[in-house]
C-alpha positions as CSV (number, residue, x, y, z in Angstrom):
1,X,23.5,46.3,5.0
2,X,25.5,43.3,3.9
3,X,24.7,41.7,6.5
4,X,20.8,42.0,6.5
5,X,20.6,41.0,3.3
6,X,23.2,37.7,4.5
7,X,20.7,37.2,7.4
8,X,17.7,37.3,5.1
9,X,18.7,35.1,2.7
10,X,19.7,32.4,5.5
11,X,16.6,33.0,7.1
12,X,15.0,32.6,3.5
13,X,17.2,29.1,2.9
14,X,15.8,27.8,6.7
15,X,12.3,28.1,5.7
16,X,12.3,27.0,2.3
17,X,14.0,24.0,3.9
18,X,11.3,23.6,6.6
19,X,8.5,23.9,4.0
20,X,10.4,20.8,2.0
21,X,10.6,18.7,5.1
22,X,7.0,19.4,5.6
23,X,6.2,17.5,2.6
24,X,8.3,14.4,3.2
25,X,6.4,11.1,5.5
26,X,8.0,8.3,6.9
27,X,6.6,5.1,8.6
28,X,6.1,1.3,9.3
29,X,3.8,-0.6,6.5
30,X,3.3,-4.3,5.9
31,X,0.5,-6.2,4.3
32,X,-0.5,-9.9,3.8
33,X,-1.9,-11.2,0.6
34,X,-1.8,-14.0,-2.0
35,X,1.3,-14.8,-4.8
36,X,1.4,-17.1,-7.7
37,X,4.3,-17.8,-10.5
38,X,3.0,-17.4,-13.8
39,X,3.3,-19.6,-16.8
40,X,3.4,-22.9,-14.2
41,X,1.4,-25.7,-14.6
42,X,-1.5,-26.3,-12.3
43,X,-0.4,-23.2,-10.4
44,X,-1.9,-22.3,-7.3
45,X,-1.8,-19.8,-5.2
46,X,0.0,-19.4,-1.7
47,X,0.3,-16.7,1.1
48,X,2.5,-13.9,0.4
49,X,3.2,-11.3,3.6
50,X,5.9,-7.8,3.3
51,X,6.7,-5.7,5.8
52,X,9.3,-2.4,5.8
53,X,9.2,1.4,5.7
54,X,7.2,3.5,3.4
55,X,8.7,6.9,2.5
56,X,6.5,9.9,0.6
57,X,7.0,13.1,-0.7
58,X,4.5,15.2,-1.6
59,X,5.4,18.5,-4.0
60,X,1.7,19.5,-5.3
61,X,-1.4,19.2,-3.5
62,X,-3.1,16.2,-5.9
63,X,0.9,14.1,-6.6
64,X,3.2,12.3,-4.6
65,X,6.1,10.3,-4.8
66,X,6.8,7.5,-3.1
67,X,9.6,4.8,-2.1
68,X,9.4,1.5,0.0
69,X,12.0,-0.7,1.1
70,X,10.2,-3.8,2.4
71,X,11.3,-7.7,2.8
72,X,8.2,-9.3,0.9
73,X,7.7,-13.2,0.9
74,X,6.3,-14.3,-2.3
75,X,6.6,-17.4,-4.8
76,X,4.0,-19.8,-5.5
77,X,3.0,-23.5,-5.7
78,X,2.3,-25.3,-9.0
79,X,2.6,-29.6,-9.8
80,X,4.0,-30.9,-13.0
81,X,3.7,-34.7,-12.2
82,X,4.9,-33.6,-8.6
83,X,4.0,-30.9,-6.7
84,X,6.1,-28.0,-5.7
85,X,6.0,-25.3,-3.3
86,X,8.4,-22.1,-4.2
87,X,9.5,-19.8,-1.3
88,X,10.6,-16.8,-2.6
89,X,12.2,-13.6,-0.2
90,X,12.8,-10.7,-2.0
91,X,14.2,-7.1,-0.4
92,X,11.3,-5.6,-2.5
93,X,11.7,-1.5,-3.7
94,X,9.1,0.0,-5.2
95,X,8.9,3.4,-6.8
96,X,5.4,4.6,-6.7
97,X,3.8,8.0,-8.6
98,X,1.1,8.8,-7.0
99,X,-2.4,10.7,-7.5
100,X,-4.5,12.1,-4.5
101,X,-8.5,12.9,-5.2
102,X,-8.0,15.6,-2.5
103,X,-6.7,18.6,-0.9
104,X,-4.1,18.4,2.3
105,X,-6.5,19.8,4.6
106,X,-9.3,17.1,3.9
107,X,-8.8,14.0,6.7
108,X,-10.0,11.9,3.9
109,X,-7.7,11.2,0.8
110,X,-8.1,8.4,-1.7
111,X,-5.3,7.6,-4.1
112,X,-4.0,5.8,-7.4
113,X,-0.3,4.7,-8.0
114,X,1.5,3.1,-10.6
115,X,5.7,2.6,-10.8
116,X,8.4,0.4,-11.3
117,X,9.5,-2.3,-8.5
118,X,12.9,-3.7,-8.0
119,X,13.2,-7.2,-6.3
120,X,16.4,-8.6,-4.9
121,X,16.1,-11.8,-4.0
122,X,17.9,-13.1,-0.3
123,X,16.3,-16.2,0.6
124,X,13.7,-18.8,0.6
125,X,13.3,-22.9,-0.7
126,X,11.7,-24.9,-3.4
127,X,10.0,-27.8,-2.4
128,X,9.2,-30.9,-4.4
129,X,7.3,-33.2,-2.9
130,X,8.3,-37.1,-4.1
131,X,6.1,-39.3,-2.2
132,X,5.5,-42.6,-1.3
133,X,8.7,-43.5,1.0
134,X,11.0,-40.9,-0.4
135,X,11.7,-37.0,1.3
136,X,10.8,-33.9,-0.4
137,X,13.7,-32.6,-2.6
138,X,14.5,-29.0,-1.0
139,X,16.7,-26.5,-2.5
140,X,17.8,-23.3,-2.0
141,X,15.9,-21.3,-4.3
142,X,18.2,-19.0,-4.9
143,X,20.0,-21.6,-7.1
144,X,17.0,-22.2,-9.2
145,X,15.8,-18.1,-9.7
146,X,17.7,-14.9,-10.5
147,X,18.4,-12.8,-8.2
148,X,16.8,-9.9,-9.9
149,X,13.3,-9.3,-10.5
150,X,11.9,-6.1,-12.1
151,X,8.3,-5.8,-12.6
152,X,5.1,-2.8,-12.5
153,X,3.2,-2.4,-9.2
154,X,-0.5,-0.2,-9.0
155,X,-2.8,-0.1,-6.9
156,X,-5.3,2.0,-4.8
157,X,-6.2,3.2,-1.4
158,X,-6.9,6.1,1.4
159,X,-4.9,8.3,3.8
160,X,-6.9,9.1,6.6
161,X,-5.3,11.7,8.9
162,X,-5.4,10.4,12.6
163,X,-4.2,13.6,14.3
164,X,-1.6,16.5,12.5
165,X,1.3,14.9,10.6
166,X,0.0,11.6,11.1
167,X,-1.5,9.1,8.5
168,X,-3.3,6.0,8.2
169,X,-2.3,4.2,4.9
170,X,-4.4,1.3,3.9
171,X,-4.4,-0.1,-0.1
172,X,-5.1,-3.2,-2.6
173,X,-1.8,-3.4,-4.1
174,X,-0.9,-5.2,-7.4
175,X,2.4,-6.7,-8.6
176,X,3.3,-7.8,-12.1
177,X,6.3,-9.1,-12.5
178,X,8.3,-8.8,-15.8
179,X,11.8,-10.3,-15.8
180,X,11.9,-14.0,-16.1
181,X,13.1,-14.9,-12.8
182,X,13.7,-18.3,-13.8
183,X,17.5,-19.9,-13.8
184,X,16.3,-23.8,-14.9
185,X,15.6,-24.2,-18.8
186,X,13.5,-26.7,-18.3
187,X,10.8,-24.2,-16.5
188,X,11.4,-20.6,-18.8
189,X,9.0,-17.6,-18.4
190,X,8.4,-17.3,-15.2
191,X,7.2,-14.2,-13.4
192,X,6.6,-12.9,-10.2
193,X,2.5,-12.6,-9.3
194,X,1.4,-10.7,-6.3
195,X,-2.2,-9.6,-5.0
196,X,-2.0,-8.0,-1.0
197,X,-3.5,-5.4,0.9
198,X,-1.1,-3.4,3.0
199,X,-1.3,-1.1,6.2
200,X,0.7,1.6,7.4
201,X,1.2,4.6,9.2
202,X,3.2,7.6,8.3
203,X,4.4,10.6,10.2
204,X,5.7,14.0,9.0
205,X,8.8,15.0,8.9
């Protein structure tokens, strides 16, 4: 008896752990878009681009939670007597909750999200361009921003099933950025700005 009952509760554990791993997607994602630093003068826009992994679990039929770990290029470009480009490279991680307008059968399923988004920047250059005879000043940018950036990201899309377990993500993503990521006091209050569409595909697990 002892050990029906020790088979059925193993048995029990297996398949509530097969029904968790059910809910859980994994996949390739990137995006291209457009990034500005806020609170520049004459700031303009340049080409941002991320690509990484898009993790999702889903516990109810209408939420989900999700995770990415993506390297994102950002920055922007803005002149203050000279111009400047900034090249930003962040390891960008964004925690997203998640509403779905459907159910999980429907091959259709348009969403919201809204969450918090760690940046930790790894790279890029700052560019000012001196003209006339002289070459543009470059610096590692890294010397010139934190190496932190927090900041909210939300945004909206649809998961379209392509076959079982397997998704098509597509979304207008937005990022807001809240720390100021600036190091020099001469140029305070700068944040992060970030406007992309992304594209990815997810499979079961």
């Amino acid at each position: 008896m002892k050990k029906l009952l020790l088979a059925l509760v193993i048995s029990s554990g297996f398949s509530l752990m097969a029904g968790a791993q059910s809910k859980f997607s994994l996949g390739p994602n990137a995006g291209v878009g457009a990034s500005w630093l806020d609170n520049t003068p004459n700031r303009k826009t340049k080409l941002a681009g991320n690509a990484g992994l898009s993790l999702v679990y889903s516990a109810a039929e209408h939420f989900g939670i999700g995770l990415d770990a993506k390297y994102s290029f950002e920055g922007g470009k803005y002149s203050s007597g000279q111009p400047v480009e900034v090249d930003l490279d962040y390891i960008r991680v964004p925690l997203k909750l998640t509403y779905f307008f459907s159910s999980y059968g429907h091959k259709v399923r348009p969403k919201l999200y809204v969450g918090p988004s760690f940046g930790f920047l790894v790279g890029g250059e700052t560019t000012v361009e001196r003209g006339g005879v002289l070459a543009p000043s470059v610096q590692s940018s890294k010397n010139l921003y934190k190496s932190f950036d927090f900041g909210l990201t939300a945004g909206g899309g649809v998961n379209v099933r392509l076959v079982k377990n397997t998704w098509l993500n597509a979304d207008l993503n937005y990022l807001h950025g809240i720390t100021d990521i600036s190091r020099v006091a001469a140029n305070p209050n700068q944040h992060n700005r970030n406007l992309g569409v992304n594209v990815g595909v997810n499979f079961g697990l």
